[in-house]
Structures are given as C-alpha cells and as structure tokens.
C-alpha positions in Angstrom: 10.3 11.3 6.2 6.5 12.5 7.5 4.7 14.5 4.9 5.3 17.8 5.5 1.4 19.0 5.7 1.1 16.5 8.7 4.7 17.3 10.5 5.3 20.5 9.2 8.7 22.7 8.6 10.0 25.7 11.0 7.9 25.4 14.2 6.5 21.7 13.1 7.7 18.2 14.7 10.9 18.9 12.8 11.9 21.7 15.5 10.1 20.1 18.1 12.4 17.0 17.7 15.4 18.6 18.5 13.7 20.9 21.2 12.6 18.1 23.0 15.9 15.9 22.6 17.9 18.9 23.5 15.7 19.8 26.9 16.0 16.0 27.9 20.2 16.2 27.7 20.6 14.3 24.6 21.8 16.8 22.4 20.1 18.7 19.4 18.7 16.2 16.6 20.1 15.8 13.2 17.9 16.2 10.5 17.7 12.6 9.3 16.3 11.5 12.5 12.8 9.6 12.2 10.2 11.3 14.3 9.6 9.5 17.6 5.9 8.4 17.9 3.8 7.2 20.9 0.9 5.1 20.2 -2.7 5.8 22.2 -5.4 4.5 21.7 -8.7 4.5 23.4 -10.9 1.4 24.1 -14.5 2.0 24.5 -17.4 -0.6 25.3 -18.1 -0.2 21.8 -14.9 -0.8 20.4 -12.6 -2.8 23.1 -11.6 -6.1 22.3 -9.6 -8.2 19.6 -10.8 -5.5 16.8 -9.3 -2.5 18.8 -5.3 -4.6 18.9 -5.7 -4.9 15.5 -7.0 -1.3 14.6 -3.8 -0.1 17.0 -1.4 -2.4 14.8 -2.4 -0.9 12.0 -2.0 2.7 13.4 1.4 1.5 13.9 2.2 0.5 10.2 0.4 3.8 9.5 2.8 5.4 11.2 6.1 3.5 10.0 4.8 4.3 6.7 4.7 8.0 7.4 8.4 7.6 8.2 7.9 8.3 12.3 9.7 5.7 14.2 7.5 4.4 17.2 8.9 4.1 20.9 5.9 3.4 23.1 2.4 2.8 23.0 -0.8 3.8 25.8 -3.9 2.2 26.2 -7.0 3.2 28.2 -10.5 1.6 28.4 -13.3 3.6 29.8 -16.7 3.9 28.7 -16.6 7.5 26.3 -13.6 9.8 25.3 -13.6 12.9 27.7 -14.5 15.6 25.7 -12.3 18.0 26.6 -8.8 16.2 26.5 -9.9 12.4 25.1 -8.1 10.4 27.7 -9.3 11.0 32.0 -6.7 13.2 33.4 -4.9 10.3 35.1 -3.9 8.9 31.4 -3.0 12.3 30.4 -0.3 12.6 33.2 0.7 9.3 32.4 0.9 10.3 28.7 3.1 13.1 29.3 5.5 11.2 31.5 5.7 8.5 28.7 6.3 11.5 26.2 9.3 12.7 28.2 10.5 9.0 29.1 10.9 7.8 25.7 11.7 11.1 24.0 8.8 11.2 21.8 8.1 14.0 19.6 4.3 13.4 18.1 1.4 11.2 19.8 -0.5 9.6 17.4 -3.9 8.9 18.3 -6.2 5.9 17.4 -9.0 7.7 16.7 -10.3 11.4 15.4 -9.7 14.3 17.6 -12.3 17.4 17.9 -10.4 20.4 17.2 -10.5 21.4 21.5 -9.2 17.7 22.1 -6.6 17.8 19.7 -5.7 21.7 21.3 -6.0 20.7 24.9 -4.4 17.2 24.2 -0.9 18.8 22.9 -1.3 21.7 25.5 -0.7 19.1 28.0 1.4 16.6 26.9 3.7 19.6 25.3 4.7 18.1 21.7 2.6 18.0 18.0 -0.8 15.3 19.0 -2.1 13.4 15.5 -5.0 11.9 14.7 -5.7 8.6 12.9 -7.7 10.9 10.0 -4.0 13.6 9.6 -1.7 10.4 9.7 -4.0 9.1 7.1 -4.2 12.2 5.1 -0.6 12.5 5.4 0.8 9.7 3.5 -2.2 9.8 0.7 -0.7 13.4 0.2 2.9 11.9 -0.2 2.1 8.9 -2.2 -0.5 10.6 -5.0 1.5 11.2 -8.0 -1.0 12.3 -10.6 -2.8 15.5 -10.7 -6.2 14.3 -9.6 -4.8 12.2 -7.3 -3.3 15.4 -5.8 -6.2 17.4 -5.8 -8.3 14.9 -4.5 -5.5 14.6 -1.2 -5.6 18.4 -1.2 -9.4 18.8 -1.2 -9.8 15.8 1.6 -7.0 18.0 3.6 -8.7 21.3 3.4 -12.0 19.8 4.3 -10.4 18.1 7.5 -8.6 21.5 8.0 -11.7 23.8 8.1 -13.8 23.1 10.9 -10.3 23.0 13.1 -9.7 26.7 12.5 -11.2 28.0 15.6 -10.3 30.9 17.1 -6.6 32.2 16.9 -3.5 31.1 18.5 -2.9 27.5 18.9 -5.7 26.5 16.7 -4.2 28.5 13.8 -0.9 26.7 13.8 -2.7 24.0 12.0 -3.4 25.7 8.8 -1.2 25.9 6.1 1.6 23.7 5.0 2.5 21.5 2.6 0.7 22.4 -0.9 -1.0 24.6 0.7 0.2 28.2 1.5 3.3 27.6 -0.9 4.7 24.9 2.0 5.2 27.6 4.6 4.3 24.5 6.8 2.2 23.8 10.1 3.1 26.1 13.2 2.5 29.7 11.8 0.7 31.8 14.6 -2.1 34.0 13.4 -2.8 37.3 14.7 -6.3 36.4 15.2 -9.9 36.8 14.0 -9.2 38.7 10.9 -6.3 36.8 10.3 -9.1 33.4 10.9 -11.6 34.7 8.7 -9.1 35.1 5.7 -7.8 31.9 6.0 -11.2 30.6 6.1 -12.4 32.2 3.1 -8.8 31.3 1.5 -9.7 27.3 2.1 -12.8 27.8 1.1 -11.7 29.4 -2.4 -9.4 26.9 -2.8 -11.9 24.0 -2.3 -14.1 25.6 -5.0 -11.2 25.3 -7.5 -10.5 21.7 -6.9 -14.0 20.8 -6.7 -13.9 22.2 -10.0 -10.7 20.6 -11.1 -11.8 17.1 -9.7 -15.1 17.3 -11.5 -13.7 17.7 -14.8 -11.3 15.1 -14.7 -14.1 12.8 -13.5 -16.2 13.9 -16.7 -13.5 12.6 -18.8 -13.0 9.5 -17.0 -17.3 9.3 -17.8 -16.5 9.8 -21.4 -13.7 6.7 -21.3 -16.1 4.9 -19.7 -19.4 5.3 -21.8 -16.4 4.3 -24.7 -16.0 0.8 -23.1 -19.4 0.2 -22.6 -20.6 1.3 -26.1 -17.8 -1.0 -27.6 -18.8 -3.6 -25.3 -16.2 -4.5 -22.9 -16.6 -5.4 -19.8 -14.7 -4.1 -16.9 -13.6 -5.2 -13.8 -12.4 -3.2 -11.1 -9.4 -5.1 -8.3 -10.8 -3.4 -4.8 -9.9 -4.3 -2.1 -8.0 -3.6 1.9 -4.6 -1.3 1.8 -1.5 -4.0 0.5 -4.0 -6.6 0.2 -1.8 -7.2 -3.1 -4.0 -5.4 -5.7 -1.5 -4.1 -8.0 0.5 -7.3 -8.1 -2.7 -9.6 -9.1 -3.1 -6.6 -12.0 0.2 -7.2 -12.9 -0.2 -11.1 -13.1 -3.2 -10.9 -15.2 -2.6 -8.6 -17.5 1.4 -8.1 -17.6 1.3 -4.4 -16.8 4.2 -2.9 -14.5 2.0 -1.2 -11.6 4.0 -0.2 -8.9 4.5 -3.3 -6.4 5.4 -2.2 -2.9 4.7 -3.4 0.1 3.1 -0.6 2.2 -0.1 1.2 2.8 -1.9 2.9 0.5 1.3 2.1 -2.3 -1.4 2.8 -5.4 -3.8 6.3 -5.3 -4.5 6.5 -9.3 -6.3 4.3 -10.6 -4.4 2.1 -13.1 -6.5 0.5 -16.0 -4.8 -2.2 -18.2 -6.5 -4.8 -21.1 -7.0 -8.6 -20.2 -7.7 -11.7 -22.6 -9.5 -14.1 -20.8 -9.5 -18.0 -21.8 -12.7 -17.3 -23.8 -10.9 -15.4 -25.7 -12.8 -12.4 -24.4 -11.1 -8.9 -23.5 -11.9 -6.9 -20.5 -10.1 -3.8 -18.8 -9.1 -4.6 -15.6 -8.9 -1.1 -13.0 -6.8 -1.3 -9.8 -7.9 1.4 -7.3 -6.9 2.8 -4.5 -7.0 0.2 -1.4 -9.2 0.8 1.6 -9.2 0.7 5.6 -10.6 1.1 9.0 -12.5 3.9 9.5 -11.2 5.7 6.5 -11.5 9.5 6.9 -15.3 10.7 5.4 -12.8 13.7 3.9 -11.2 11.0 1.7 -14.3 9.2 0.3 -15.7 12.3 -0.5 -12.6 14.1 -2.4 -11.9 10.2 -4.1 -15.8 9.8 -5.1 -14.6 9.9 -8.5 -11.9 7.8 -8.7 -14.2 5.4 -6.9 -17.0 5.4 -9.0 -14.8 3.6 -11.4 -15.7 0.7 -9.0 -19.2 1.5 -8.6 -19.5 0.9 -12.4 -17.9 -1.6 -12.7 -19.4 -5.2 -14.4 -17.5 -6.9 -11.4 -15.8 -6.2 -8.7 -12.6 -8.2 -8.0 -12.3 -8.1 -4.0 -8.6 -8.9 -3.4 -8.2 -10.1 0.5 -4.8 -11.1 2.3 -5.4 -14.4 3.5 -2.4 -14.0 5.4 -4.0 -11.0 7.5 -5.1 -12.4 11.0 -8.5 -10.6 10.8 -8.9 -10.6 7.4 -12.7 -11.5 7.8 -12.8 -7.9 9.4 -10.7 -6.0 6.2 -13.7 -7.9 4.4 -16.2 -6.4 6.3 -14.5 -3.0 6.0 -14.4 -3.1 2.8 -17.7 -3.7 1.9 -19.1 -0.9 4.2 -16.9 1.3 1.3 -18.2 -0.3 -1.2 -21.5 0.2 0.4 -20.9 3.7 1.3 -20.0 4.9 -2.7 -23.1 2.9 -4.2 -21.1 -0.1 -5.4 -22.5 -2.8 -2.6 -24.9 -3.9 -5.9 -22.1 -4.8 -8.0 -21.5 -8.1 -8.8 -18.3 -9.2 -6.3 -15.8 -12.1 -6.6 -13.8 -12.8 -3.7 -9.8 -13.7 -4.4 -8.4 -15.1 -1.4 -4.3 -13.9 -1.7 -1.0 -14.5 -0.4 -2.0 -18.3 0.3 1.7 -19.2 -0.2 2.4 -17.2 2.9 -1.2 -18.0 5.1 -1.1 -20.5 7.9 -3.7 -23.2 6.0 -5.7 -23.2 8.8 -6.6 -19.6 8.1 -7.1 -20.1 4.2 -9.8 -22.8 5.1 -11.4 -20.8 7.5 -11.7 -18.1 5.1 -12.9 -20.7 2.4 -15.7 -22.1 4.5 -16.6 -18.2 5.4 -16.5 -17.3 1.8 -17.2 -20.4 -0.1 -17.2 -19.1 -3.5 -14.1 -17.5 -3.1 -10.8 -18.1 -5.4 -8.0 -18.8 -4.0 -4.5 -17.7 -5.8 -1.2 -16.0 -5.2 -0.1 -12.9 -7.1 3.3 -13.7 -6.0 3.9 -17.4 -7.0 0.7 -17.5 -9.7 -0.8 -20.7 -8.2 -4.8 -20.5 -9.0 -4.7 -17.6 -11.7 -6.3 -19.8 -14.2 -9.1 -20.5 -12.3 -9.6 -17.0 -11.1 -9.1 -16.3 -15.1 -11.8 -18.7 -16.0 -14.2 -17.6 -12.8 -13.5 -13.7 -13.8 -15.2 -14.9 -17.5 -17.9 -16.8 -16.3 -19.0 -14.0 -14.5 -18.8 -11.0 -16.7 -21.8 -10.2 -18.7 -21.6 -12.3 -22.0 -20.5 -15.4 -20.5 -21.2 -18.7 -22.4 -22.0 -17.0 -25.5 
C-alpha cells in the first residue's frame, strides 16, 4: 500500500478511491484496492525526447513501488509548464476526462509542482495530484528502517512541506500525516492563518530537532570513520543508480546478508561489511543508498550524512545495470550526485552488472564508453575475481 504521508488516511486518496468509484456506478472500494494512478508528464524543448520515455518509465516503477496501480498515462509537449495549472487548459480538460474514464484516484506528475500548480491542478481534475519529489519522498519514508534513516525521510518531508503551506484551505490539507502529527494523515482543513502560522512554527521546531538528531549520529559515524583510517583500512563505498544491484554485489564480496530485493530505493542505511582481498588486504566495503533522476534537493540535503560516507571514501565502487537501456544516462545521473555531495574527486571504478541478463550488444557499447570498466554479475558471480583483484590495485597501498 502508498505511504501514508503521501496518500494519507480519512479524507486522503483512501476515501477518495471509494468516492470516485462510487460516483462513477462501480460501487464503494474495498480497502485492499491499489490506488489507481495516471501518468503525466510534460515534455519541454529542454527535456523532450528519448530521455523524457525513460524518465516517465521510471515514474511508473516509482509508482508500482508505492503500491498505486497505474491505468493511463498523458503526455504534452509545449515549450514551458503553465504556471498556473502546469499543463494548457486543453490537456487539463483532457486530463480530467481521462481521470473519470479510467477511474483514477491520484495523478502523478513527471515533474515538481509549485504549491498553486499542485492546488489548481487537483482543483480541476477533482482527485489527490502528486509530484515526482512526494512519490519519491513517499516510499524513502516507507522503506527507511533505522532511526537516522527515519529522521533523515522526515526532515527531507518537512522541508518539501514548508514552502507548500500557503494560505488556508486547500493548501493546508497537505500538512500533517504520516510521522508527523501522530499520523492524523493528509486532508485536515485548517481554520486559517493562525491555524498556518502554528503549523509553520510546528515544522519548523520539528526540523530543529532532527537537524539535531541527524547531526549527532553523523558525528559518530566521523568517529567510526577516523577509527578506519587511523588503523589503516581502506574503504570502499558500492554507489550507484536505484536496483542497479548494490546490495547483492556487497553480498557477493563480502558474504553479508543485505537485503536483496528487486525495487527502487530497497537499501536507505548504509550497510558496512569487511572484505579480504586476494592480497590478502582487508577493506570495509559500504553500500548506500542508490540514486536517480532528478532526485528531490530535500533528500540530498537531509541524507548529506549518510552520503558523506561516499565522499570519503578511498574508492568509489559505481555499480551500473548494464541491462538498463539508458544506462549511459543512470551514469551520468549519478555522477551529477556524486558531484553535487563533494565526492566527483574520489577515485571511481566502474562495475558493469547484470551482464547475464544484457543484450551483448549493450555490454560492448557500455565497454567501449567506459573502457576501464569491470564487468561481473552479482547474480551468477562471473568476473568477481577480477573486480576483486582491480578493487586492490586501486586502493591506496597497492603493490606494497
């Protein structure tokens, strides 16, 4: 099922559902009905093209893994997104007769709405409009399972949150919910502006704290750190796109049990294990939190400390699906990350995965566009040896 701070309980897509199926002459909705998404994305001169299919394909894993079930999708191309409502009012119409065709209960949008988009948007097509960033948010907040991965989903909420409290009414059905207010849930109507200041000053407050939280924990992880180093081994952090099979490559090389799943965003907490190389060497190996496109500034900011586990890293491991039609562009996706937390200057070996499962054609392309690159499967363990022996010769000591 959706995460409840993105869906919501009482007046949330929940009730919605079963409004909406029960006004079209379907019948009320059970319970353990799936959501029913549309898709819409928005192709710009900027952004049209091959990249923009795949960005919508991903929205639509996104959304399978948030549990909503998606029955239709909507594209328009036109030069900027209409600042009042996204789409032109002809797609909007449109949208709203696809919402009521296909019974849809939340439109998920391929991009990030401004808080008077995302109002006016669901004021006209009349059910609960998502953005790329909530759907996001969403299932980091139901997949974290420690308590700084928590707070860091919490923190990254509250900070998407706050700038979309304005004024009362609608706007203020979006606060609240999940963690947050004791999971009293999405779709509580505020009295208005006193009611808008206190919950502003409430987020706020509760930012402080988890600032506070967050930047403890990452003082201990220092500590661990500066532990390593003074006792001189090397680390390597496994980064990488979203189910680009991180945690299963951990597992290979170091026989830990990281959880293995295939979905988005399956690992939050980092997950540090010891590795003997064939030098005999050790080194801790750290599998972190997978990446993708256009990943919300709100999460970078609240993971900055989980992240900088990569950043100090003595090499970075950069797992890539070589079964992933664009993987050149999860590549380049990646790196912006890496570039955008400090860790661009790190030392970076390619792993080229899955190439049991890639047409060969794509594993050469990617082998000609990446000619250092290892190649190996997590899944079958061809090329681990290699990537065992290259992870060695690169770590500081080598030949020694």
């Amino acid at each position: 099922m959706p995460g409840r701070w993105l869906l919501g309980q009482g007046s949330g897509v929940g009730s919605s559902a079963a409004a909406t199926h029960e006004r079209n002459g379907a019948g009320p909705r059970t319970r353990s009905e799936a959501p029913r998404a549309i898709l819409l994305s928005l192709r710009t001169g900027v952004d049209g093209g091959d990249g923009r299919d795949s960005s919508l394909e991903e929205l639509a894993r996104l959304a399978d893994t948030d549990g909503l079930t998606v029955v239709g999708e909507l594209t328009q191309a036109r030069d900027r997104p209409d600042p009042a409502t996204y789409l032109g009012s002809g797609k909007v119409e449109e949208l709203t007769e696809l919402v009521k065709t296909d019974d849809a209960d939340v439109v998920v949008v391929d991009g990030e709405l401004s808080p008077a988009q995302l109002r006016n948007l669901e004021d006209r097509v009349g059910v609960r409009v998502v953005d790329r960033t909530a759907l996001i948010l969403d299932i980091f907040a139901e997949h974290a399972r420690s308590s700084e991965g928590k707070a860091q989903v919490e923190l990254a909420q509250l900070a998407y949150q706050l700038p979309r409290l304005q004024g009362g009414g609608q706007a203020m059905s979006r606060i609240g919910g999940g963690r947050m207010a004791g999971g009293a849930g999405i779709g509580v109507r505020g009295p208005g502006e006193q009611r808008l200041e206190t919950e502003r000053r409430r987020l706020r407050r509760r930012m402080g704290t988890l600032r506070r939280q967050i930047a403890d924990l990452a003082r201990r992880r220092e500590t661990t750190r500066r532990r390593r180093a003074r006792n001189r081994i090397p680390s390597v952090a496994i980064t990488g796109y979203t189910n680009a099979g991180k945690s299963s490559l951990l597992n290979r090389l170091t026989g830990a049990d990281a959880l293995v799943e295939d979905a988005l965003f399956a690992t939050l907490d980092p997950v540090v294990r010891r590795s003997r190389l064939p030098d005999g060497s050790t080194c801790t190996l750290t599998d972190t939190v997978g990446f993708v496109r256009h990943l919300p500034h709100q999460l970078v900011d609240a993971f900055r400390s989980t992240l900088d586990e990569v950043a100090a890293a003595d090499l970075v491991l950069h797992v890539v699906d070589a079964s992933a039609a664009d993987a050149m562009s999860q590549v380049t996706t990646v790196r912006g990350v890496l570039n955008e937390i400090g860790a661009a200057h790190r030392p970076e070996l390619l792993a080229l995965n899955k190439i049991d499962s890639a047409p060969p054609e794509w594993v050469e392309a990617l082998q000609r566009a990446y000619p250092d690159a290892v190649r190996v499967s997590a899944r079958s363990g061809e090329g681990l040896d290699r990537l065992r022996e290259e992870i060695a010769r690169r770590l500081p000591g080598a030949g020694r």
